[in-house]
Each structure stands twice: as structure tokens, then as C-alpha cells.
N, C-alpha and C positions, 0 to 999 in steps of 0.2 A: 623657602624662608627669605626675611630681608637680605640675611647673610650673602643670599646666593645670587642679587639681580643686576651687582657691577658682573657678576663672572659672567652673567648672561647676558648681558646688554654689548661686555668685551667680546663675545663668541658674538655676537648679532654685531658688530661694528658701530656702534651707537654712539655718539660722543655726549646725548644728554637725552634726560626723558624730560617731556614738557606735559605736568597735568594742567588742569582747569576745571573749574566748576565750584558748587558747594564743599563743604565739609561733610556734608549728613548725602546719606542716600547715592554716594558719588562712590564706588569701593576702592578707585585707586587712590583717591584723595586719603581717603579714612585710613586704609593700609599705613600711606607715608605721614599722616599727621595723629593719627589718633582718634581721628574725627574732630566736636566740637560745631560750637554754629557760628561757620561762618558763607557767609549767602552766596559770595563767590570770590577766589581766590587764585594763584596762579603757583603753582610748587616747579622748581626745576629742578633735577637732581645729574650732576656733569657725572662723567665716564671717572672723572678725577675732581678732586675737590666734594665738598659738603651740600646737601642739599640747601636749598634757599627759600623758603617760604615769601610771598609776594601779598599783603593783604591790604584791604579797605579799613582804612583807619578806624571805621568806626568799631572794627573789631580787632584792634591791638593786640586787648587781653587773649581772647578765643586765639589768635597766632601764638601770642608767647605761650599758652598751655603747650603748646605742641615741642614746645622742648628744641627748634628747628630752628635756623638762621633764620631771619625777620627783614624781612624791607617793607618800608611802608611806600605803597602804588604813590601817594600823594609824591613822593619826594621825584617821582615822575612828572614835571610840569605839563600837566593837559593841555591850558591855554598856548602855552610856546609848540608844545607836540602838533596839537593842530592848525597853529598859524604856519607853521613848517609844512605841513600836510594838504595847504591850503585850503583847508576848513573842511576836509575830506576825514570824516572819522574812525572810518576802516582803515585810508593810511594812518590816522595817528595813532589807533592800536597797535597796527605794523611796528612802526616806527618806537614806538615804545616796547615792544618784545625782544626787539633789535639790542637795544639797547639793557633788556634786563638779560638776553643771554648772556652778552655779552661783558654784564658785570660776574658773571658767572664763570668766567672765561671761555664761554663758548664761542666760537667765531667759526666754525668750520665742522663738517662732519654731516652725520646721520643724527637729527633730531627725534625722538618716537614720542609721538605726541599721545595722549589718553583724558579722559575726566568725560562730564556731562555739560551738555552746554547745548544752545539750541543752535540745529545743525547750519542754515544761512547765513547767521553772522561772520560764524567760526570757519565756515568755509573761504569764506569773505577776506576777513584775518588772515589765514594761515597762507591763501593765493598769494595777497599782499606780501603777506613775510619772505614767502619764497623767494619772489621776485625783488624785496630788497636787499634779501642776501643769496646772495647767488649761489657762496660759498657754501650753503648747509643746504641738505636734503629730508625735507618732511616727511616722514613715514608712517605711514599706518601700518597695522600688524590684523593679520586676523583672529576674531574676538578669543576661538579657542585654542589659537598659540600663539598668545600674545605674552612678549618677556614680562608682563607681572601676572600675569596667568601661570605661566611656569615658576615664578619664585613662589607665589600664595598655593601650589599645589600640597607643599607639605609647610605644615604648622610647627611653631613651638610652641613649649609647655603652656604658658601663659593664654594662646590661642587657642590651643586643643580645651585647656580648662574652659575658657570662654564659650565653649562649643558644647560642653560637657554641661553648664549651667543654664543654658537653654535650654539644652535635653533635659534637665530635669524640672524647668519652668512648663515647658512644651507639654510631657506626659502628664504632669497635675493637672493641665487644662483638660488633656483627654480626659482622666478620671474624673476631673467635675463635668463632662458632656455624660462619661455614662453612666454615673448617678444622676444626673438630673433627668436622661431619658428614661432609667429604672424608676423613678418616682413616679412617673406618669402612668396611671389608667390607659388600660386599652376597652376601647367601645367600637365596635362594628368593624373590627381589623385594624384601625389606628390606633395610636396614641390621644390622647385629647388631654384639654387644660381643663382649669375650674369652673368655666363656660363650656363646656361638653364640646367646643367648636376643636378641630384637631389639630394638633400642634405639626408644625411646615418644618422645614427647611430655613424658613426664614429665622422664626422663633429661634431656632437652636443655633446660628449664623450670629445671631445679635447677643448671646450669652455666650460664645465663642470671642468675640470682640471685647465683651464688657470684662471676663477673667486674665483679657492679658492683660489688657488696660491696667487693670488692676494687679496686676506684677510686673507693672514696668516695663514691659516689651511692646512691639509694634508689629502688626498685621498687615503692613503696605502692597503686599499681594494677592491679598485675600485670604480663601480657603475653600480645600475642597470639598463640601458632604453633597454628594449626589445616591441617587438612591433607584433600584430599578433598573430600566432601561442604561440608564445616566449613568450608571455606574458602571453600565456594560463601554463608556467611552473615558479612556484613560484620565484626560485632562476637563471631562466634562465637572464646573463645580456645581452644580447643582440648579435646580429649578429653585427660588424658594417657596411657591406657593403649593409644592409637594406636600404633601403629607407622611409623618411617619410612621410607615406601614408597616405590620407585622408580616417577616416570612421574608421580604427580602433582601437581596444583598444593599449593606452600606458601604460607600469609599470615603473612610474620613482624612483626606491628607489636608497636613496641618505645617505650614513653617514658618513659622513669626521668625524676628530677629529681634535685635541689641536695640533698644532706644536711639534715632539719629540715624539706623543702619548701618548698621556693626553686623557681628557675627549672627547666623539662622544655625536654626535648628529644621530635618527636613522629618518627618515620622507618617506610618500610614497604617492604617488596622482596616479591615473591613469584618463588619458588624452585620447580625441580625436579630432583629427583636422578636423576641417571644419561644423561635422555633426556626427552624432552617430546614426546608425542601429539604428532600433528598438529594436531587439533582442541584443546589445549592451546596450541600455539603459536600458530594463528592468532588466539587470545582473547588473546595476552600481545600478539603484534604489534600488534593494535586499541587497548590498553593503550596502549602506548610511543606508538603515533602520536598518541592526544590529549594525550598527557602532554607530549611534544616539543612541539606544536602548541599550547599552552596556555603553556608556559613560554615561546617566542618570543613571542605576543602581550603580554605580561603587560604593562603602562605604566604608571607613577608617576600616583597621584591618581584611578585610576578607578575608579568602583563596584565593589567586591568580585563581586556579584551577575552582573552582567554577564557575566562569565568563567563562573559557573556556566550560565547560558543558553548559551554559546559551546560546554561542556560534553556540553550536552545536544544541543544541534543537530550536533556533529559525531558524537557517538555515535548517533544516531538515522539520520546520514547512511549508517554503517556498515551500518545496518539489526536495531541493537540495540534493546529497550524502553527509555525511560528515564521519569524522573517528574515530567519536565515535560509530557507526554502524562498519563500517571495516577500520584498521586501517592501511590497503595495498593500498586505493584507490587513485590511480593519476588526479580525475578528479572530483570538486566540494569542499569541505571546508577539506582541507587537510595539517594543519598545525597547530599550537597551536597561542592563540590570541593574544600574547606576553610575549614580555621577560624584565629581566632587563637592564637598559644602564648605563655604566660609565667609566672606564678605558677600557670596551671591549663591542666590541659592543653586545653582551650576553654575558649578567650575570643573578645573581639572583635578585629580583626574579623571578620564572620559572611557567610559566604559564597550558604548556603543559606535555608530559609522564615523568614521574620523578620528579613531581612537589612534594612537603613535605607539612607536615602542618608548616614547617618553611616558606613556598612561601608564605606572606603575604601583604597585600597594607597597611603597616606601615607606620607613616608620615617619612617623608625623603627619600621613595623610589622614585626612576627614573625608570617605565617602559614603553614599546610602547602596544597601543592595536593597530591592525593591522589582524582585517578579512578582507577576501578573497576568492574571488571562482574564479577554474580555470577549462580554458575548452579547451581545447589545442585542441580537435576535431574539436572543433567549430571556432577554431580561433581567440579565449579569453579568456582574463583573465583581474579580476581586483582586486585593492587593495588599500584601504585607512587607514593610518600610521598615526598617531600622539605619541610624547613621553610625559606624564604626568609625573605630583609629585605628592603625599601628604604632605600639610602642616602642620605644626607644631600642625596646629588649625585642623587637620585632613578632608580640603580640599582636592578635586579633580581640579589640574589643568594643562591645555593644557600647555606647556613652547613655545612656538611657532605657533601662527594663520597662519593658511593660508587658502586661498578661498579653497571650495572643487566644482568644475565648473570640470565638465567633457567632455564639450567640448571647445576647443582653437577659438579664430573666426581665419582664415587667409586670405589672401588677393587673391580673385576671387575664393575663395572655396565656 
């Protein structure tokens, strides 16, 4: 939580975090301001003293929402900065970071720099910075232990809520895909529209897009419906000029976020229309049994990790590959059981390789568990998603039901 990133930044020796970037779409910015549009800004927050938001005048207001100390960049003289800089505009960024640490009272320490920005300028900057202060050390952290990675691992109520009304934005989307596939006529093994021509991949993508629109959230990742083959590859999103066919496996994963890039929502079902192979079903039933069997084990404060060994040993029990045997395998349980969700849609905590004894199911954490077996030989794959919390009271709960029905009924299939 915020509460906890002076305690982590004093355990990491940090004397200040330095973002940059946007407001929207940027998580460490959004985290410490709230988000908001503002197109690029500079946040520092010292080991001591209050954070300091840095903005482009033209968007005052969009700073003062954020409730956050304000300076206005202008009050930075540019012309003087780079006449000092001799007309060198990397030194006069330098030269003016310098100076806004230091009204920050930073002059010394470990800096840990974060935001989005494109990466040559910022390189550029930051070399500069170094070398005009000798006294402070710029550091980068790696992406998945990074001290605001470890504070946004667990949520507050406010958060968890946030996360809770995607989940319930998220699965009405789903129910509007699988009534509007139910709607559809099947002719010659697909689906088809009111031109007999058959309804893709595409088609279902674009009424996927047009129902969050329409509940105010945003798709900036995509989405995954891959069908077949495609489905037998975890991250594959789909062909759209597929068709949708009766009998085989669907991977519909889905996770919009908050307007601006705020909080996601992460969920996944896989689907079939009309009727389900046998050898289809007996892959989804293997599915549902670890997934059951994973969600009753689940216990407040234990290694994330753990469950993914549990994972592995019960799918392996089945007489599936998995990659805790070989960890090269494309075909069978080939991916870790989940991850964290919140500003992005992975975070901590981390379920799979690189997981810590920091990876814990804490109360206030948001992750997905999310086994899976893919057979892309076979011409399937499945996968069932759900995002949980822990509560306060060191509950396990789903933040959004949805039926787990693996086959769709449709109309003359």
C-alpha cells in the first residue's frame, strides 16, 4: 500500500523516487497522483518531506486535482536554463532536475527514478543529471522488484473496490459476447450473420470493444478470443478472420481497465459452441478439477509460489507435461498459475519463475489464478481465470462470478 513505500524505499536506502511521464497510462504516476490528463509531468517524492508534483502550466487544474504539492515547470526559467547550458537542451533539463530536487531538499543519496517516457531523451537527461550531481545515485530497480511494485502488491479498500467494479464491468461484457454468440445460427459448422457469410473473430473483437466503450472503460491491450489451434497457444489473441466454429475450444481472455489507465480487471473462460468433443471435454474437466482444487487450498499469507508447485503436481498427476519437469515445453501446463493485478495488468504478487518469499497472498492482495493446458497439436487449449483478494479477515474471494459452462447452446447447432 502507499502507507508502506517510505518504509521500503528506507529499507532500499533511497533518498527520493523520481517519476516522469503522463498521468494516464503511466502506473507509477496514476498510483501517486490519482491520474488525470496531464501529457507529461515530473512527481518526486523525498525519503522525508512531502511529495511535489512538477506540471506544464497548461495543465494547473489537472495538478491541483491531485491533492499533491504543485510547482509550476514555468517558474523554471528555460531561456536562462539554456543560456547557462549553452544552448545544450539536455544540459538544460539536467540543469533544471537539479534544481527541482533540490527544492525538494534532495542534494544527496540514491534517487530511484520510474514513469514512461521515451527511452533516448531520458537516458540522455538522467546521464546529464548524474554527472551534474555527483553527490546522488540514479537507480533503476528491476521491473518485478521494484519498491512501487512491492508497495501496490497489496491494495486498500478503496483499490480492492476499484478492482471489484471492473470485475463486475468485465463479466457483463462477457455475458453480452455469449448471448450475442447464442443468437447466432449455425450453417455448415459455423456461426453465420444475416448475410449467411460467418461470423470471425473479427466481428466478435469489435462488439467486444464497442460494450466497454460503452461502460467507460478502456481496451488498451487488446483481447484475447482465439479459437482452435490458437487457442491451443496461451497468449495467442486470435486470427480475426477465423470463424466461429462449432465443437471447438474458445480462449476468451479479457482485461480492460479504469479510463486514463487506472485499475484492470484480468478474467478468462474457454468456451464451446454447440457441443464439446469428447476429448475437448475431458481437457476442460482436467481444467475445472485443478482450478476447484487450487481455489479450496488457497490460505492467507502463503507463498504465492507454493500453489504453483501444487499446480504442477496435480496436473502432472493427471498425466499432463508441465514445466516444472522441463521448463522449455510448449505443449501441456506451461505457464505460471498467476500473477498480481492492479495498475497493470501483472504485478506482484508473482506466482511463477522469479517469485520471492516476498510473493505472498497477503490480505489486500488482487491476484488471478488461471491454470491451463495447451495442445496446439491437438487443436486445443483451455483456460479458466478468475481475479481474487484477500480480506482484511484473511478471506479468499472471487471479485467477480461468472458461470464456468463450457459449452455455449446456439441456435440449430
Amino acid at each position: 500500500m502507499k502507507s508502506d513505500l517510505r518504509r521500503i524505499m528506507g529499507e532500499k536506502g533511497y533518498a527520493a523516487l523520481l517519476i516522469t511521464g503522463p498521468a494516464q497510462h503511466n502506473a507509477p504516476m496514476v498510483y501517486l497522483t490519482g491520474g488525470g490528463h496531464m501529457t507529461n509531468a515530473d512527481l518526486i517524492l523525498p525519503q522525508d518531506g512531502e511529495a511535489t508534483l512538477f506540471y506544464n502550466p497548461m495543465e494547473r487544474d489537472e495538478a491541483a486535482a491531485s491533492g499533491l504539492k504543485t510547482i509550476n515547470l514555468a517558474e523554471y526559467n528555460w531561456k536562462d536554463l539554456l543560456a547557462e547550458a549553452g544552448g545544450d537542451s539536455i544540459q538544460a533539463t539536467a540543469l533544471r532536475y537539479r534544481r527541482m530536487l533540490a527544492d525538494c531538499g534532495v542534494t544527496a543519496g540514491k534517487v530511484a527514478v520510474y514513469g514512461v517516457s521515451e527511452v533516448g531523451s531520458t537516458y540522455a537527461v538522467l546521464s546529464a543529471l548524474q554527472a551534474a550531481m555527483p553527490e546522488i545515485e540514479i537507480v533503476g530497480e528491476p521491473a518485478r522488484t521494484s519498491s512501487m511494485l512491492e508497495a501496490r502488491a497489496t491494495k486498500d479498500s478503496d483499490e480492492v473496490a476499484r478492482v471489484r467494479k471492473m470485475g463486475a464491468i468485465t463479466t457483463a461484457v462477457v455475458g453480452q459476447v455469449a448471448d450475442f454468440l447464442s443468437s447466432h445460427p449455425a450453417k455448415d459448422g459455423v456461426l453465420v450473420k444475416k448475410d449467411n457469410q460467418p461470423l470471425t473473430i473479427g466481428d466478435v473483437k469489435s462488439k467486444i470493444n464497442l460494450w466497454l466503450a460503452e461502460k467507460g472503460v478502456e481496451n488498451p491491450h487488446g483481447t484475447i478470443f482465439s479459437i482452435g489451434r490458437d487457442a491451443g497457444v496461451p497468449h495467442s489473441t486470435g486470427n480475426p478472420s477465423d470463424p466461429m466454429a462449432l465443437g471447438k475450444t474458445i480462449i476468451f481472455d479479457i482485461y480492460p481497465c479504469e479510463a486514463g489507465g487506472g485499475y484492470h480487471y484480468d478474467f478468462t473462460r474457454t468456451w464451446c459452441l454447440g457441443y464439446a468433443p469428447d476429448k475437448v471435454l475431458a481437457l476442460y474437466e482436467d481444467v475445472y478439477s485443478v482450478y476447484q482444487t487450487i481455489l479450496s487450498e488457497l490460505v492467507v499469507n502463503q507463498p504465492f509460489k507454493h500453489y504453483q508447485d501444487r499446480t504442477c503436481e496435480l496436473f502432472a498427476a493427471q498425466g499432463h507435461p508441465t514445466i516444472a519437469d522441463d521448463p522449455t515445453i510448449q505443449e501441456g501446463y506451461v505457464h505460471g498459475l498467476g500473477h498480481g493485478v492492479g495498475l497493470q495488468i501483472h504485478e506482484a504478487p508473482w506466482s511463477g519463475a522469479g517469485a520471492t518469499e516476498k510473493d505472498i497472498l497477503a490480505p489486500g492482495i488482487v491476484a488471478t489464478i488461471e491454470p491451463g493446458l495447451y495442445y496446439p497439436s491437438k487443436g486445443m487449449g483451455c483456460r479458466l481465470e478468475d481475479s481474487i483478494t484477500v480480506t482484511p479477515e484473511g478471506r479468499i474471494e472471487i471479485l467477480a462470478e461468472f458461470p464456468l459452462d463450457l459449452v455455449l447452446p446456439v441456435k440449430n447447432g
